[in-house]
C-alpha positions as CSV (number, residue, x, y, z in Angstrom):
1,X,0.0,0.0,0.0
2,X,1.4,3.3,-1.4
3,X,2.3,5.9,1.9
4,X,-0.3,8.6,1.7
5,X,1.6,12.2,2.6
6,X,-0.5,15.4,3.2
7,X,0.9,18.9,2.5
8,X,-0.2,22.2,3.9
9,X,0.9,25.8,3.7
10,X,2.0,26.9,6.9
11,X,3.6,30.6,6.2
12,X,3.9,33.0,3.1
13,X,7.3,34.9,3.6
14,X,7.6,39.2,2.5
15,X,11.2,40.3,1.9
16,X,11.2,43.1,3.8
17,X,14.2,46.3,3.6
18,X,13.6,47.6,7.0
19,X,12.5,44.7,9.3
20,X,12.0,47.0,12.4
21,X,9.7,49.4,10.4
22,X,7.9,46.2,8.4
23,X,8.1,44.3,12.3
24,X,5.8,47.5,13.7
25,X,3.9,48.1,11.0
26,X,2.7,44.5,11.1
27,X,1.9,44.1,14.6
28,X,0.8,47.6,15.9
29,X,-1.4,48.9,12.7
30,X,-2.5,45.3,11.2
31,X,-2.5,43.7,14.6
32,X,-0.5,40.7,13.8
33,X,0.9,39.0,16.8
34,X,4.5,37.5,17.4
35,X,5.1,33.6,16.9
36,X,8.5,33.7,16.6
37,X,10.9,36.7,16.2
38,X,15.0,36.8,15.8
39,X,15.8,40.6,15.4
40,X,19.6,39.8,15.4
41,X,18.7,37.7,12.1
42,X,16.1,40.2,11.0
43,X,13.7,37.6,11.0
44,X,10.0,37.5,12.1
45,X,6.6,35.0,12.2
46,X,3.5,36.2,12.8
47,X,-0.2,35.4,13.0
48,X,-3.1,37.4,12.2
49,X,-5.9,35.4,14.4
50,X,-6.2,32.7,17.1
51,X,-6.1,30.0,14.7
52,X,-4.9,31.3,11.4
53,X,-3.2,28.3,10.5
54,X,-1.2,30.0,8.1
55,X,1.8,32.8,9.8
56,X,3.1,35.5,7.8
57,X,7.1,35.5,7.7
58,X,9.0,38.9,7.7
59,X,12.2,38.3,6.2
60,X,15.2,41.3,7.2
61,X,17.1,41.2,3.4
62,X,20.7,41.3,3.7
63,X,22.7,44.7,2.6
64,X,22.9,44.9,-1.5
65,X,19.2,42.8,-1.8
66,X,16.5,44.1,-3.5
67,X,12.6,43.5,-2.5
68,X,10.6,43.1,-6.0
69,X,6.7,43.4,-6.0
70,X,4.1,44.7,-8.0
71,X,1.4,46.9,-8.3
72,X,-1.3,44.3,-8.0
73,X,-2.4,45.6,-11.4
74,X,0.0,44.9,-14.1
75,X,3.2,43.9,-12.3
76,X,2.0,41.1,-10.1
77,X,3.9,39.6,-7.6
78,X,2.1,37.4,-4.8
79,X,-0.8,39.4,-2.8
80,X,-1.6,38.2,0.2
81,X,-5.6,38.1,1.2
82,X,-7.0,38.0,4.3
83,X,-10.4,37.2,5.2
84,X,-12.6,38.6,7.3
85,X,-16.0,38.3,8.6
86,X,-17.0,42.2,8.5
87,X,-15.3,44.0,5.9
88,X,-16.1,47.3,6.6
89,X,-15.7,46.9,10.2
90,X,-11.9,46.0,9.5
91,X,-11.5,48.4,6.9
92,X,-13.0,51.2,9.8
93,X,-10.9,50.0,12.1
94,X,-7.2,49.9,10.5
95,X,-8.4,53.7,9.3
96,X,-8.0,54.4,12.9
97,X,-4.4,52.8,13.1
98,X,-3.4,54.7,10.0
99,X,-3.4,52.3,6.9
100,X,-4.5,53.9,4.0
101,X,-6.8,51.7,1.7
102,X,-6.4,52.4,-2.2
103,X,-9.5,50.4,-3.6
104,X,-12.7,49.0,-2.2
105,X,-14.7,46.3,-4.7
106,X,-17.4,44.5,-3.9
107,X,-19.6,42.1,-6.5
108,X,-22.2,39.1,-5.7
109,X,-19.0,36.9,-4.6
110,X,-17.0,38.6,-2.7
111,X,-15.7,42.0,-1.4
112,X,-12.5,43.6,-1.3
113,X,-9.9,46.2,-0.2
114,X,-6.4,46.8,-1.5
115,X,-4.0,48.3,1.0
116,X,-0.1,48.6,0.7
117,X,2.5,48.0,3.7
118,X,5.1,50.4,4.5
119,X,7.5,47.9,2.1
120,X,5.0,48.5,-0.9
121,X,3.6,45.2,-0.7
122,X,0.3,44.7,-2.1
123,X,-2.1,43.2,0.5
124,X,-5.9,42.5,0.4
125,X,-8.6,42.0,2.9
126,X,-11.7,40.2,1.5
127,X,-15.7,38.9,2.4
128,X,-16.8,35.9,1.1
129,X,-20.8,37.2,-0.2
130,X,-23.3,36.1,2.7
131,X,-25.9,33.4,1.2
């Protein structure tokens, strides 16, 4: 009988150019809270929920390294999304803590917000439509 093995994903990993100003921004105005962190390595995990399943890695780059992302438009690199249960409610909220959001969609699926981190990272927050 063939071994059965199971995959999951467990983190999604930003390069980051300042880690201390990526490190802040991710747990004081997103609310992101500390897994694991190793500032001498510039290195971070971090979950968004109590059981997220998935953390978010914050990855210091070493001198001379460049971080690469896109617009979310044309230039695509990967864009986290983050669900909610209460879009606006979030979106209202992380007003408060300063992030700025640059687009708000909604259609009969699902709605949207597009926000950038202080790396220029293209995040989303999203609500599955309500049946």
């Amino acid at each position: 009988m063939e071994e059965k093995t199971t995959m999951a994903l467990s983190m999604v990993v930003l390069p980051v150019s300042d880690w201390e100003r990526a490190r802040k921004w991710y747990t004081e105005k997103l609310g992101c809270k500390p897994v694991y962190e190793a500032p001498d390595d510039r290195w971070g995990e971090y979950a968004l929920g109590e059981d997220a399943g998935v953390t978010l890695g914050l990855w210091g780059l070493p001198e001379g390294y460049t971080v690469v992302h896109g617009d979310g438009l044309k230039n695509i690199a990967p864009q986290p999304y983050i669900q909610v249960d209460n879009l606006e409610k979030v979106v209202e909220e992380l007003t408060r803590r300063g992030i700025e959001f640059e687009q708000v969609f909604s259609d009969e699926e699902f709605k949207t917000a597009r926000f950038l981190d202080p790396e220029g990272h293209v995040l989303y927050l999203y609500e599955l439509a309500r049946e």
